[in-house]
N, C-alpha and C positions, 0 to 999 in steps of 0.2 A: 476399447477405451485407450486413448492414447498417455502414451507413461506423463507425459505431464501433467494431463489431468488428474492422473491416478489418487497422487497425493493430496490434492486441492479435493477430492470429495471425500477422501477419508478424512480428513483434516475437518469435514465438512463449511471450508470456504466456498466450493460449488453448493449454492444451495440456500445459506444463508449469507454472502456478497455477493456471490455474482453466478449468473446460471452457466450452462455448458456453454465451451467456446472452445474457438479452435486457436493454440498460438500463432503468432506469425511477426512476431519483433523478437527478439533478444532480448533482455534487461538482467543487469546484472548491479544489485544491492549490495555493498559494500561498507563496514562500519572500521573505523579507526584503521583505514585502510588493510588490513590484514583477516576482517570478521564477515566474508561472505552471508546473504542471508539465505538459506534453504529452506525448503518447506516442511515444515515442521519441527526444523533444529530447535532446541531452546537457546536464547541470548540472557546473558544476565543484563538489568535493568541500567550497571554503571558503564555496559559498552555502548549499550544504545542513548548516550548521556546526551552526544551530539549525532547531528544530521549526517547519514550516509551519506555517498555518492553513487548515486543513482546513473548509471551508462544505456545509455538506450541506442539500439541496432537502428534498422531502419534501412531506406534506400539511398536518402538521402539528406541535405540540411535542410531544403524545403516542406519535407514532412515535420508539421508540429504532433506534440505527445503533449498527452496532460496525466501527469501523474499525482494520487492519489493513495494515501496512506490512514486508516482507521482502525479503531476497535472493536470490532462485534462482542465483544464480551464485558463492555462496558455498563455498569461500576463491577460485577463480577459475573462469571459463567454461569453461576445457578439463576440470576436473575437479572438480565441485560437489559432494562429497560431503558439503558441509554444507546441501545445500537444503535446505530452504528458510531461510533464515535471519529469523530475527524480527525486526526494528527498532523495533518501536513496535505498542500495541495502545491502544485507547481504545474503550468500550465504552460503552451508555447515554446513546448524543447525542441528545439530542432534535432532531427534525425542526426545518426551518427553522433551523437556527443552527449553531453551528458547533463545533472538536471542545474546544475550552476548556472546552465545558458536558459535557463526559462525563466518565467515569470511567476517568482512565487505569491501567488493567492491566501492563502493561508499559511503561518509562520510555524515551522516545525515544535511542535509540542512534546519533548520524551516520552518514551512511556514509563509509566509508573504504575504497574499495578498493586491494587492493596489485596486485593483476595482472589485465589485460584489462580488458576492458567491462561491467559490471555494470548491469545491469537493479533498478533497485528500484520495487518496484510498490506502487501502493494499492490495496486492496480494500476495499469500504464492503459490509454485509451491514444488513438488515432484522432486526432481532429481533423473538421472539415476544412480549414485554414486558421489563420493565424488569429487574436486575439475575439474570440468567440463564443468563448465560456467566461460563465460571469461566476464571482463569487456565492459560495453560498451563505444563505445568513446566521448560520448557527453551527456550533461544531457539534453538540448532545445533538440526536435523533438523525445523523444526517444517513440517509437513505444514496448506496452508489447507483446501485436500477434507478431512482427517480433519475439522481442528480446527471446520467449516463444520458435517461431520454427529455429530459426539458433542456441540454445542452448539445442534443445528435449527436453526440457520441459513438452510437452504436455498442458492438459488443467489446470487452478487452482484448488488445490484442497480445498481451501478458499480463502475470500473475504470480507473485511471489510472496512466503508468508512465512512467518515465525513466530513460537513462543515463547511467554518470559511469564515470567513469576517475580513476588515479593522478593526481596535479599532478607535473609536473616542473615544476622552478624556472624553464626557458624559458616553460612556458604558463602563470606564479602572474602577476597582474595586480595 
């Protein structure tokens, strides 16, 4: 199993967002410029306040990315019956740069969780050209496997996730 995957099944984001895949972009998640996201780090809730910058690899500007940000553990991890939850969608990035140059779709949402540990994942997708993926209609229930094949998509071509929990007033810094 290759090491990037390793953490995404234990994490178990393979599995329940997205199946096995093989990487082959770059993406590098970045909060309040200095707050990398890794897989499985935890972030407290006041860094993830505003919108990362999202950096996407690629070959070149010609390649669009749609990238893709939810919650599987929405309203809490014992009982998610809002998975997938949607946070953010930006579609039309062009390769090499980064997600300010796409088209956002859905308007970045913070995360806030009220109960337990919450996973919020990025998923970066290869489009088949430019402006090609349509909006989804709902942010509660949104499915990335549907939303991946009623838009051919295909499979991710990155994967990056973290979690966060409630702030209590002892851990607000």
């Amino acid at each position: 199993m290759s090491r990037h995957r390793e953490p995404l099944s234990v994490g178990r984001v393979v599995g329940d967002v997205v199946d096995y895949f093989s990487p082959t972009v770059t993406m590098r998640v970045t909060y309040n410029s200095n707050k990398q996201v890794c897989n499985g780090h935890e972030l407290m809730p006041f860094v993830v306040k505003s919108k990362p910058r999202v950096e996407v690899g690629g070959d070149d500007m010609r390649t669009a990315f749609t990238l893709i940000m939810t919650d599987p553990d929405a309203p809490s991890p014992s009982e998610p019956y809002l998975r997938e939850y949607l946070h953010w969608m930006v579609t039309d990035i062009p390769g090499t740069t980064d997600a300010s140059f796409g088209r956002e779709l859905v308007s970045y949402e913070d995360p806030n969780p009220v109960t337990g540990i919450h996973r919020y994942v990025f998923i970066l997708f290869k489009q088949k050209g430019r402006q090609t993926v349509r909006a989804p209609v709902a942010r509660d229930r949104f499915c990335t496997r549907n939303f991946s094949d009623d838009n051919c998509l295909g499979s991710p071509v990155a994967v990056v996730y973290f979690n966060a929990q409630r702030e209590t007033a002892a851990r607000r810094r």
